[in-house]
DRENNU-602552 format. One line per field, with one value per residue (C-alpha): residue number from 1; residue in three letters; x, y, z. Coordinates in nm, 3 decimals. Layout:
k <- [NUM, ...];
r <- [ALA, ...];
px <- [X, ...];
py <- [Y, ...];
pz <- [Z, ...];
//
This chain:
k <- [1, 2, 3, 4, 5, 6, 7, 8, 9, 10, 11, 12, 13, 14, 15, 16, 17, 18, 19, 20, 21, 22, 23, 24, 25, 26, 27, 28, 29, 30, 31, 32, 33, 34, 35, 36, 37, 38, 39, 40, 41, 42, 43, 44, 45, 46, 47, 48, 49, 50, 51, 52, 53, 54, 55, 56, 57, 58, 59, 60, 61, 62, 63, 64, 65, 66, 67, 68, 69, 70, 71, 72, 73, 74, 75, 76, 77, 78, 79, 80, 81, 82, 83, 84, 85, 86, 87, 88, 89, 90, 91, 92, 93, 94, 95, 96, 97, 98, 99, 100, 101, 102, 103, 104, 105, 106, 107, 108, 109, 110, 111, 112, 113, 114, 115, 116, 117, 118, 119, 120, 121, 122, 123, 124, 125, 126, 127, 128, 129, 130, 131, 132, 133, 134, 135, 136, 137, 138, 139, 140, 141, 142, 143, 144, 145, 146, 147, 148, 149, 150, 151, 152, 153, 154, 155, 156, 157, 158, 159, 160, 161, 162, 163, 164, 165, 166, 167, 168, 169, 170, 171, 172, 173, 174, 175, 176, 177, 178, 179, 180, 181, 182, 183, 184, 185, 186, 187, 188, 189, 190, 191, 192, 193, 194, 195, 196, 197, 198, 199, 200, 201, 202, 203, 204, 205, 206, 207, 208, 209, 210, 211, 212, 213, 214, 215, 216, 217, 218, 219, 220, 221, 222, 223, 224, 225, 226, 227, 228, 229, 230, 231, 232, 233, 234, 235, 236, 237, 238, 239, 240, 241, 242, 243, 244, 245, 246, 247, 248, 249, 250, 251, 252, 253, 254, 255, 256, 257, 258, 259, 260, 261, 262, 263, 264, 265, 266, 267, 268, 269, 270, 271, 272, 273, 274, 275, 276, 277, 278, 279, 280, 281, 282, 283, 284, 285, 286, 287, 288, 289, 290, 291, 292, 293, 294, 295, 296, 297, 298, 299, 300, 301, 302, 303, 304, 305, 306, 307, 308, 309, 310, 311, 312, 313, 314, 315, 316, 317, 318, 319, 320, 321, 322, 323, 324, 325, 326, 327, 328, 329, 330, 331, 332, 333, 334, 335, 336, 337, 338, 339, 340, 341, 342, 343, 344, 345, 346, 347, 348, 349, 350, 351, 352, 353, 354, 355, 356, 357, 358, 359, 360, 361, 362, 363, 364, 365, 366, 367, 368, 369, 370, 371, 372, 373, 374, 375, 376, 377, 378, 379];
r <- [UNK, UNK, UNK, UNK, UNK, UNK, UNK, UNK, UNK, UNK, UNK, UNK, UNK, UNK, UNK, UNK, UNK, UNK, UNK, UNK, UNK, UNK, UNK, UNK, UNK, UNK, UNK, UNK, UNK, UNK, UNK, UNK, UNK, UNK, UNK, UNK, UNK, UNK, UNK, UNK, UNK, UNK, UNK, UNK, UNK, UNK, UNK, UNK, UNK, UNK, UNK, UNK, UNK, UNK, UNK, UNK, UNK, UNK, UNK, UNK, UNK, UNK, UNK, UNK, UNK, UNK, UNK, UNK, UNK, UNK, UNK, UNK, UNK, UNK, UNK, UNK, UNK, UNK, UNK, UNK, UNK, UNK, UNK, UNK, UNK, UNK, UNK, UNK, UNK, UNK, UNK, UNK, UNK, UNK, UNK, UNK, UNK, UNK, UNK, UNK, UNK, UNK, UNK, UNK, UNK, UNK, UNK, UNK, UNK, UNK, UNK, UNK, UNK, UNK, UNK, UNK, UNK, UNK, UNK, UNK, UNK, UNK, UNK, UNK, UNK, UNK, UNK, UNK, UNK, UNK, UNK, UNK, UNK, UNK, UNK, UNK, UNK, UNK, UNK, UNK, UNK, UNK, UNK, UNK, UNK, UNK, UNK, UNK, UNK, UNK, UNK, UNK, UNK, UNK, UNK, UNK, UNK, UNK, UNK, UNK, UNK, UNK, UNK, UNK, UNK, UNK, UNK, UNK, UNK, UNK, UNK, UNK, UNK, UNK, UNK, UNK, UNK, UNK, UNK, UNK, UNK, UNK, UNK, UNK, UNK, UNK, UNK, UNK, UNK, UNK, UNK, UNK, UNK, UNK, UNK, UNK, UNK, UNK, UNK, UNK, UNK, UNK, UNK, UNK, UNK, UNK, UNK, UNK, UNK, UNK, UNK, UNK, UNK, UNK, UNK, UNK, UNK, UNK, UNK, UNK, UNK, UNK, UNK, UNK, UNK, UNK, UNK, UNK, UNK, UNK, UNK, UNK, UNK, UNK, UNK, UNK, UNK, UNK, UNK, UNK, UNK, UNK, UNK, UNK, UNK, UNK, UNK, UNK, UNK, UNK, UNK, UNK, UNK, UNK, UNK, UNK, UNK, UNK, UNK, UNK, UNK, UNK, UNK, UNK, UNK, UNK, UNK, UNK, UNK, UNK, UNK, UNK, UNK, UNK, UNK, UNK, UNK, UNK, UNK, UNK, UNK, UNK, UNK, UNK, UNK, UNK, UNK, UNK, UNK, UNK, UNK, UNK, UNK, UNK, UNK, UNK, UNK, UNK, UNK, UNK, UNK, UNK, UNK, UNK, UNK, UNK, UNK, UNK, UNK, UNK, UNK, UNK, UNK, UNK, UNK, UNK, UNK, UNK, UNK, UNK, UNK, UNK, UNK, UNK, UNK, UNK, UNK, UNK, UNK, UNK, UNK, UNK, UNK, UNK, UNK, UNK, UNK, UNK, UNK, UNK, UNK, UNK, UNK, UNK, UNK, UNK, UNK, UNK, UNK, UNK, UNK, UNK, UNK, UNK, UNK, UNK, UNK, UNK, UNK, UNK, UNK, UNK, UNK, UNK, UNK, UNK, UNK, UNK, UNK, UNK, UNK, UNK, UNK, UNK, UNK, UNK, UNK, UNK, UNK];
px <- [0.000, 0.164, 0.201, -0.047, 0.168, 0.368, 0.639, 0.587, 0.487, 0.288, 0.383, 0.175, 0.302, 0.070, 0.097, -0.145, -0.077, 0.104, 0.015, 0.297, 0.297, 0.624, 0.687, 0.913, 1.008, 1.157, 1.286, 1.351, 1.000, 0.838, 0.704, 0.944, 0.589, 0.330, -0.008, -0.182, -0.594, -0.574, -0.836, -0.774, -0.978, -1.245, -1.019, -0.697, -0.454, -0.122, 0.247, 0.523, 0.848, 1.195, 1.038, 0.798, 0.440, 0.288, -0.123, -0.176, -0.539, -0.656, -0.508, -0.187, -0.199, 0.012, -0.226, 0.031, 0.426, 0.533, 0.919, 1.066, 1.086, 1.396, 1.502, 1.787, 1.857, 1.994, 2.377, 2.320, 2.304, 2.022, 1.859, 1.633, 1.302, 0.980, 0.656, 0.441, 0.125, -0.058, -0.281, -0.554, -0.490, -0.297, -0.034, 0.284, 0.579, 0.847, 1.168, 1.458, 1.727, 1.540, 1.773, 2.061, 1.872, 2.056, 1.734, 1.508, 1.440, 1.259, 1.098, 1.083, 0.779, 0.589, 0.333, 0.244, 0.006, -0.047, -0.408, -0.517, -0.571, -0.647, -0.810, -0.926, -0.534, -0.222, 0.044, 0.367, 0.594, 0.945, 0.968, 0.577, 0.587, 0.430, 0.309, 0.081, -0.223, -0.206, -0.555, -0.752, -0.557, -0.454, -0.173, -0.141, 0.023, 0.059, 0.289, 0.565, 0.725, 0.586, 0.914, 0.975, 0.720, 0.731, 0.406, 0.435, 0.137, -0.055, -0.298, -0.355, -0.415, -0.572, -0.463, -0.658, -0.676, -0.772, -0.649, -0.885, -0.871, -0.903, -1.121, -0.942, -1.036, -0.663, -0.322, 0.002, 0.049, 0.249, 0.602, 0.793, 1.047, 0.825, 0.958, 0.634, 0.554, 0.266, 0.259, 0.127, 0.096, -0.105, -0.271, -0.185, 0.048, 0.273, 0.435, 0.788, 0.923, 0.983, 1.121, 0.984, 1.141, 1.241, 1.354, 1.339, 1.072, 1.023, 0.692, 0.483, 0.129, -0.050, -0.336, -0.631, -0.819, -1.014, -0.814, -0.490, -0.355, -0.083, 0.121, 0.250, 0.553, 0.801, 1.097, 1.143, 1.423, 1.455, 1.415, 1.438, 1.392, 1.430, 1.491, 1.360, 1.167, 1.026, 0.797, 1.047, 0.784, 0.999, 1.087, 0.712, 0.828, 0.868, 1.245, 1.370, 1.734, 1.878, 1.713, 1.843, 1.871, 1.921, 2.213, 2.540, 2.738, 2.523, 2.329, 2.327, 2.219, 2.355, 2.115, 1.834, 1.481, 1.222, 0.833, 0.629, 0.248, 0.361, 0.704, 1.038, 1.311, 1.697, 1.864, 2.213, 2.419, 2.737, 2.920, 2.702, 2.647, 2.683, 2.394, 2.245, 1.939, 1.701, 1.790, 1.673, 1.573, 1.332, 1.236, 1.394, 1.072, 1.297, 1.624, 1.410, 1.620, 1.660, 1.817, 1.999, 2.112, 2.270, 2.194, 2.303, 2.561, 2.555, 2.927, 3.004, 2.758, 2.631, 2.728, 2.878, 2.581, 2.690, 2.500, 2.407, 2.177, 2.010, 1.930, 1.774, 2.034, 2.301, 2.443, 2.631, 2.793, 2.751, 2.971, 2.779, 2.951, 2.909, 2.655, 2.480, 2.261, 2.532, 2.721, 2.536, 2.179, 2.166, 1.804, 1.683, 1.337, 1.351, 1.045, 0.931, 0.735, 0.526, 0.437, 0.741, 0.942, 1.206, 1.364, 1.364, 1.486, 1.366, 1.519, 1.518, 1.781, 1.884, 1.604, 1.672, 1.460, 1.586, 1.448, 1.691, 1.667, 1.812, 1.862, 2.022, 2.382, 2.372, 2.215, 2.032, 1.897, 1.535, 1.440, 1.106, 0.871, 0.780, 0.896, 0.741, 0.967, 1.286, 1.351, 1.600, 1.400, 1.366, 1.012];
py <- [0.000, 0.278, 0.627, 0.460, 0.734, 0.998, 0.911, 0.522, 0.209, -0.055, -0.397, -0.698, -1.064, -1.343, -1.729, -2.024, -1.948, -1.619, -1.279, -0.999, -0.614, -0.427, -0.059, 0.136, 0.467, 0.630, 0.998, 1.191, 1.315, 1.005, 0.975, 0.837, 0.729, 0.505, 0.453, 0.131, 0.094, -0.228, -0.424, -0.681, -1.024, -1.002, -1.141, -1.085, -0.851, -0.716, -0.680, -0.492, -0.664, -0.478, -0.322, -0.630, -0.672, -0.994, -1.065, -1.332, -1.466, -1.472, -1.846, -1.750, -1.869, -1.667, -1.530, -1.334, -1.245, -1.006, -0.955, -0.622, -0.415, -0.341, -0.087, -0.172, 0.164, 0.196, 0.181, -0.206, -0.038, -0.212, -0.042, -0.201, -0.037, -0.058, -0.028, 0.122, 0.164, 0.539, 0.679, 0.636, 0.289, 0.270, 0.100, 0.307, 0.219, 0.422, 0.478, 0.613, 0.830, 0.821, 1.179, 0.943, 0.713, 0.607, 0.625, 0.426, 0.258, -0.095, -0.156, -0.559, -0.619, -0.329, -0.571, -1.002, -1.227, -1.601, -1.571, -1.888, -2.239, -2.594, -2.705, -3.058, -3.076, -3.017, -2.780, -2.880, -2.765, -2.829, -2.898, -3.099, -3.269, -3.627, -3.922, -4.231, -4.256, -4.625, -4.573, -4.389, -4.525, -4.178, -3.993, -3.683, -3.402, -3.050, -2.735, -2.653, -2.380, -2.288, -2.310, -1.996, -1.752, -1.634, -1.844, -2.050, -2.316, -2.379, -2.643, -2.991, -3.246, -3.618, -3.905, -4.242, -4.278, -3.943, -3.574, -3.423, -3.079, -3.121, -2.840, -2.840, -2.519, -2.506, -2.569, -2.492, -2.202, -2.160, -2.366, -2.581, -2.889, -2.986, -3.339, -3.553, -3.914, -4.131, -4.240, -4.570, -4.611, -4.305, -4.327, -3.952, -3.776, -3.600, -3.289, -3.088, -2.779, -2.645, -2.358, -2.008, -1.761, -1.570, -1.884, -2.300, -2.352, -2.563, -2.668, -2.970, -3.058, -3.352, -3.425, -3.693, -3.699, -3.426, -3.102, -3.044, -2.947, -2.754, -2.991, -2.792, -3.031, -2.929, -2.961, -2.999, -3.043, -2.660, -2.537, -2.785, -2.713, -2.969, -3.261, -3.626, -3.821, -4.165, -4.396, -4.698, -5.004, -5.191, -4.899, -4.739, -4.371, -4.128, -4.068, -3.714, -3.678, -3.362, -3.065, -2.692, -2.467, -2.159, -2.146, -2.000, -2.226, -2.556, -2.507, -2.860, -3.106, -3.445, -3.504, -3.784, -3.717, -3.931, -3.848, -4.063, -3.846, -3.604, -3.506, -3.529, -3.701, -3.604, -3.977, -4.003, -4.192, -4.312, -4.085, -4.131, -3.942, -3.549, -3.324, -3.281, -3.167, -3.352, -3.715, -4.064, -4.211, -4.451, -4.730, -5.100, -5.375, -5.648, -5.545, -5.355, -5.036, -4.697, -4.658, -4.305, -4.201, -3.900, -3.558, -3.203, -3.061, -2.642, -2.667, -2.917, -2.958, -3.296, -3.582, -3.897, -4.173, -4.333, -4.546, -4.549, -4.788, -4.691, -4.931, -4.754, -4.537, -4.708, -4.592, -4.809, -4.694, -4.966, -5.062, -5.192, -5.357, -5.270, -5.025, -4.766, -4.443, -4.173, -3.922, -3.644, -3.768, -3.555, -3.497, -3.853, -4.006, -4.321, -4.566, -4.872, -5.132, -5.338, -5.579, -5.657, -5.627, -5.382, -5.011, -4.812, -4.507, -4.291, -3.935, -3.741, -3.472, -3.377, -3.460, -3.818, -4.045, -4.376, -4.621, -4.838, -5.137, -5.192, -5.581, -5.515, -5.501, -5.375, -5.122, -5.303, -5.039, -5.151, -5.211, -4.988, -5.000, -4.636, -4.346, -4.029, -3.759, -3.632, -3.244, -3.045, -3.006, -3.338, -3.503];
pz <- [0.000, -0.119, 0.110, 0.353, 0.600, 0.484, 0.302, 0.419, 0.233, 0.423, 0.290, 0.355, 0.364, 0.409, 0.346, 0.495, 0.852, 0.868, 0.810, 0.835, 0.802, 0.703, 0.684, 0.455, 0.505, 0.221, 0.308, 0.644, 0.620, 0.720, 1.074, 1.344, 1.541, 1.395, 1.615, 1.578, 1.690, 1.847, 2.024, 2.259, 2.297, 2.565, 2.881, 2.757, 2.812, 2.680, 2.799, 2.685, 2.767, 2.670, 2.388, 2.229, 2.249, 2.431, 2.434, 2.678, 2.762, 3.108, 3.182, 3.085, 2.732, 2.478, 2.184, 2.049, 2.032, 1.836, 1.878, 1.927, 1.572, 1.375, 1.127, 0.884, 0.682, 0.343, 0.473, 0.646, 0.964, 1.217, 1.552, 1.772, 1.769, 2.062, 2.124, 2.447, 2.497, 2.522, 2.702, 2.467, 2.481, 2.139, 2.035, 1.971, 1.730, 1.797, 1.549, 1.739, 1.601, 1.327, 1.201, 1.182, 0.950, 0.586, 0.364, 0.250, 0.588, 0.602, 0.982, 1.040, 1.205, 1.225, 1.331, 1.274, 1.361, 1.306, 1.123, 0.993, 1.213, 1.164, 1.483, 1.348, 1.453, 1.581, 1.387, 1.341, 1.662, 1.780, 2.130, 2.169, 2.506, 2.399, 2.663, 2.660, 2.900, 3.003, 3.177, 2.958, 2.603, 2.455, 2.368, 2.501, 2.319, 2.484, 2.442, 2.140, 1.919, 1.578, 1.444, 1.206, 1.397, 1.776, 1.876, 2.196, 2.254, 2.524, 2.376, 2.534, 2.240, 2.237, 2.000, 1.987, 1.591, 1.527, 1.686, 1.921, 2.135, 2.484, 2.680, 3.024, 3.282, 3.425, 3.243, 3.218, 3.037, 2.678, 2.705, 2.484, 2.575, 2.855, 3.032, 3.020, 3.114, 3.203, 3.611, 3.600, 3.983, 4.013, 3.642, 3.565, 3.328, 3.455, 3.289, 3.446, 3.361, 2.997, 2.819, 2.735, 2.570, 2.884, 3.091, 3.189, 3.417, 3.701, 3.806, 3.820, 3.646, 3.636, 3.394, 3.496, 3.175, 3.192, 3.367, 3.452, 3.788, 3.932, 4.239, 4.502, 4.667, 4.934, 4.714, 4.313, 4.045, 3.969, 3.655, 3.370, 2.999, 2.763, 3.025, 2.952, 3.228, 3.199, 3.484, 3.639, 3.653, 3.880, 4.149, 4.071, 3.997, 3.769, 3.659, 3.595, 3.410, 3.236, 3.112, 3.040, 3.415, 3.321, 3.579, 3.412, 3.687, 3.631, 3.278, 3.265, 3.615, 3.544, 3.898, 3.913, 4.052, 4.087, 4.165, 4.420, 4.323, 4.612, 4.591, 4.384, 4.575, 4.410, 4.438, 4.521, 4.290, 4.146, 3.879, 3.552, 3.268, 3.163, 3.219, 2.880, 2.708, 2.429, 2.454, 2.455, 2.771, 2.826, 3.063, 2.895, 3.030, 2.977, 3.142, 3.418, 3.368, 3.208, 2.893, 2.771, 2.453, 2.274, 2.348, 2.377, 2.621, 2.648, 2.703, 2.406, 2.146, 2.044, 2.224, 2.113, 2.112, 2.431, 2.579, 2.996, 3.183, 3.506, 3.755, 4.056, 4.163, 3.974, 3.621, 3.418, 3.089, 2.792, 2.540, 2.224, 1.941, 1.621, 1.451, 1.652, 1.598, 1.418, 1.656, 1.482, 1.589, 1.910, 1.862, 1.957, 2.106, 2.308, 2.401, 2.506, 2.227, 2.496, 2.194, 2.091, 2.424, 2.271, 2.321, 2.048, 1.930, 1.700, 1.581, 1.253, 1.128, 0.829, 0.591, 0.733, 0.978, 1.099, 1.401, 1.606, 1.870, 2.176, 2.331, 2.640, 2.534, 2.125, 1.911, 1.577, 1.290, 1.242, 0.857, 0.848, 0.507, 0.592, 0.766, 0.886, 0.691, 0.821, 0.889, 1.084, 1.422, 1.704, 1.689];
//
């Protein structure tokens, strides 16, 4: 739209979920303020944090992130930009230094919002928390990242042959990398922790089927984003192992918790694995232990696809012969086939998806007719 302001073009991008406004100011005379109308939901409110725009809904659920604007001018040079709200309610961009601007100037985002949904399912998201409800035979799917845009969800989802939106009162808010498993003593999921784009968190929910609810016990992990957990049949807890801490000193806890339905307990055990983030770990029926793979360290990178048992409070580090997932496949999923009495592991990177099988002692690459398609993100 040309001149929609003095001197400034509006541009419009949209695509099937996305819609995107752009401004470009093309001589000094152009306005270094731009006012926006804009009309919140009914129980929703906004927040302006270090110069972005947040809309969250009244349980916490993010409707809307809009990151904080830039400017890149004519000579490459790029300013952050804000917004604040007026008096009149409005919503203000503001340009500053705009006299020291190399012209034309293009402003990147003005303003964006994700426009279009499916609800008859889930989008795509990196960072889904995923676990199977024993009791109730559904998989529940809640949280993620829209990867490409700034939307966080906060949406509980159902799987038992075909996606369905659950309507719970309570929940956990918008987070991503959640640590989720099913507590078959107690026939709950349980969800801990997470990421937002501020900071790991470190409470605990627990869903029943119907609502989720917030547990208040005397002592937890700490913050955790990104950690794995997984229920121990033969000890009857939940298992808690790595995760992201935000903690400069510690960003990575190579502790073990475990979760009785009251409280998390931190086990003491013998020197075991590196604190890591987005691995394989996953209760082994057969053996009666906990199996971890792969993974991320914040100090190192990818790991090398080592292989640790846990047995209670007892790691062991394994020493498979022959082939085994690559070195590169830090993004790995780990779980338990009750019908054929095997670990697997499943990860895709790179365009490329593969499934392997554990036995106790060796890794085994499982010949699959299909695959669900590989990208760049963990499933």
């Amino acid at each position: 739209y040309p001149n929609a302001f003095l001197d400034t073009d509006l541009l419009v991008s949209s695509h099937a979920r996305r819609a995107e406004e752009f401004l470009l100011l093309s001589s000094a005379h152009a306005p270094s303020t731009y006012r926006f109308d804009f009309s919140l939901p009914k129980g929703s409110h906004g927040e302006l944090r270090s110069g972005a725009l947040w809309v969250v809904e009244a349980d916490g659920a993010l409707l809307l992130h809009v990151p904080r604007p830039i400017s890149i001018d004519a000579a490459g040079v790029q300013r952050e930009e804000s917004f604040h709200w007026d008096s009149a309610g409005e919503l203000v961009l503001n340009l500053h230094n705009s006299a020291t601007y190399t012209y034309p100037v293009l402003v990147d985002p003005s303003f964006e919002l994700e426009a279009w949904e499916d609800v008859s399912k889930p989008v795509g998201l990196y960072g889904r928390s995923i676990a199977y409800d024993e009791q109730r035979k559904v998989l529940v799917a809640y949280g993620g990242f829209v990867q490409l845009t700034s939307q966080i969800d906060a949406n509980t989802w159902l799987w038992d042959g075909t996606w369905r939106k659950a309507t719970p009162t309570n929940g956990p808010g918008s987070r991503f990398c959640s640590a989720m498993a099913y507590d078959a003593a107690r026939g709950r999921v349980v969800l801990y922790g997470g990421q937002t784009p501020l900071s790991p968190l470190g409470d605990t929910w627990t869903w029943d089927g119907q609502d989720w609810r917030l547990e208040t016990p005397a002592t937890s992990p700490g913050p955790r984003g990104c950690g794995a957990m997984t229920f121990d049949r033969k000890r009857n807890a939940v298992v808690l192992f790595g995760g992201y801490s935000g903690d400069p000193s510690d960003q990575n806890p190579n502790s073990v918790h475990t979760w009785d339905g009251t409280n998390w307990t931190k086990l003491t055990t013998n020197p075991g694995p590196v604190g890591r983030t987005n691995h394989g770990f996953a209760y082994d029926g057969v053996h009666e232990n906990i199996v971890l793979i792969g993974g991320v360290s914040a100090e190192s990178g990818s790991l090398p696809p080592e292989t640790w048992t846990l047995d209670g409070s007892t790691w062991t580090k394994k020493n498979p012969i022959g082939a085994q997932p690559p070195n590169q496949w830090s993004w790995i999923r780990a779980t338990y086939d009750e019908a054929r009495s095997q670990l697997l592991t499943f990860s895709s990177l790179g365009g490329e998806t593969q499934v392997w099988g554990w036995d106790g002692a060796n890794w085994s690459k499982v010949s699959t007719t299909t695959v669900p398609q590989g990208g760049s993100w963990p499933p």
